[in-house]
C-alpha positions in Angstrom: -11.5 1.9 -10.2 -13.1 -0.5 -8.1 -14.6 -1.3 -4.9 -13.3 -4.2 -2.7 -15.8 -4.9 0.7 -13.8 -6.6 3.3 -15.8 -7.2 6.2 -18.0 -4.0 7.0 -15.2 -2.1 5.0 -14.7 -0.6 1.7 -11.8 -0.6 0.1 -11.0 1.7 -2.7 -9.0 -0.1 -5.7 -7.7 2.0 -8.5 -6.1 0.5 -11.6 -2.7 2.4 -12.7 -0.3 3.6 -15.2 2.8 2.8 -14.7 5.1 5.8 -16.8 9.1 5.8 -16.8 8.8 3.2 -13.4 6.4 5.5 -11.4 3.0 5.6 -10.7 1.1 9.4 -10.3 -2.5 9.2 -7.9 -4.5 12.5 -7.3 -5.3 13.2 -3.8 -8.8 13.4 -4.7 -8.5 9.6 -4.6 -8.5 10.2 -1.1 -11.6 11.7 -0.5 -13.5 9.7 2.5 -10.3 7.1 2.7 -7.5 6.7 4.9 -6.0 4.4 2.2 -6.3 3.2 -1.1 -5.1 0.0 -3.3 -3.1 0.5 -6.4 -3.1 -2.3 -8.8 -1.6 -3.1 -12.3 -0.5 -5.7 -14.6 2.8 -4.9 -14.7 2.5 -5.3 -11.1 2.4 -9.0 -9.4 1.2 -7.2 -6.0 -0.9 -4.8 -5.3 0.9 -1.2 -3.7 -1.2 -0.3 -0.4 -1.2 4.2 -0.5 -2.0 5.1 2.8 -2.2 8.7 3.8 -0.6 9.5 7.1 -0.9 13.1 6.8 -1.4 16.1 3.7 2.1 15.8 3.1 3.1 12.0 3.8 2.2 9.1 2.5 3.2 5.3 2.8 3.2 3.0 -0.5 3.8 -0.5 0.2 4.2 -3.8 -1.4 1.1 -6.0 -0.1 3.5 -8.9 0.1 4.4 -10.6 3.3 7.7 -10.9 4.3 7.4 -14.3 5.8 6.6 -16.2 3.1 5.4 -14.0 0.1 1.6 -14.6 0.9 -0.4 -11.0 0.4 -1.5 -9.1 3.0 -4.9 -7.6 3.8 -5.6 -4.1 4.9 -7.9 -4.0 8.0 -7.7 -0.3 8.7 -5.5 0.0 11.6 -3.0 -2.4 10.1 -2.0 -5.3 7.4 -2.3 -8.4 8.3 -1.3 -11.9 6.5 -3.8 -14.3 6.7 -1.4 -17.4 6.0 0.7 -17.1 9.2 -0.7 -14.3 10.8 1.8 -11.9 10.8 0.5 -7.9 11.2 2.1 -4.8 10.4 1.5 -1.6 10.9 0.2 1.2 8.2 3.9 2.2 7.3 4.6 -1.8 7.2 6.7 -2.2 10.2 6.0 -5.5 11.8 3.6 -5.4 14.3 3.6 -9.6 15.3 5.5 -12.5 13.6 6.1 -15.3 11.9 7.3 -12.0 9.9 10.6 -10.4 10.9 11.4 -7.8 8.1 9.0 -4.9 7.5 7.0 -4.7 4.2 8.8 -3.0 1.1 8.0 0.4 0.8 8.5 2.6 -1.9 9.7 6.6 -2.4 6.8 9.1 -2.5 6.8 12.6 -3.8 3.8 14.6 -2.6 3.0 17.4 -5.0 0.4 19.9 -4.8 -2.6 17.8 -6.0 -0.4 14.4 -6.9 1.5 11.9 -5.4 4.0 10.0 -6.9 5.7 6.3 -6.2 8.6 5.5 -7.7 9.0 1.5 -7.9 12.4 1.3 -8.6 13.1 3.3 -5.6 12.1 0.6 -2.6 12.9 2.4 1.3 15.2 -0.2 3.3 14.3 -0.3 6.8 
């Protein structure tokens, strides 16, 4: 686990397992966070987790859809800081270059887990 400051914020960074394609995060993870930052080397990009409510959450690819530059969590939204395109905390875009939303991936909430499946990306 580590601890990323960006600005006045912290940002919780957890390093994963990746088992069968899908990564498993407690909800305790959450505790005092909105959102979180999944990383690991099988990964390229980080996965942004960001709890929406006790029973949905968002995982998204923190890859720009512009022009593959990653993007940066802010707290109220992503934003990439090679053409300034923002999106929103389920990735929709918020302002261009970008015109495609972020790639986000399945969840499963269970009772004290959530679960992204990486093979399973969300079109939108």
């Amino acid at each position: 686990m580590g601890i990323l400051m960006e600005g006045c914020t912290t940002i919780k960074q957890i390093n994963t397992t990746i088992t069968n394609n899908k990564i498993t995060v407690n909800k305790t993870e959450f505790e005092g966070n909105k959102f979180i930052i999944l990383n690991n080397d099988q990964l390229q990009t980080p996965i942004y987790l960001n709890k929406i409510n006790e029973q949905n959450y968002a995982a998204l690819l923190m890859l720009c859809t512009h022009k593959n530059c990653d993007v940066k969590p802010t707290g109220s939204f992503l934003t990439c800081p090679c053409h300034g395109s923002e999106f929103d905390n389920d990735g929709k875009v918020l302002k261009g270059p970008a015109t495609a939303n972020l790639t986000a991936y399945q969840t499963q909430i269970k009772e004290t887990t959530i679960i992204i499946d990486i093979n399973q990306a969300i079109k939108s």
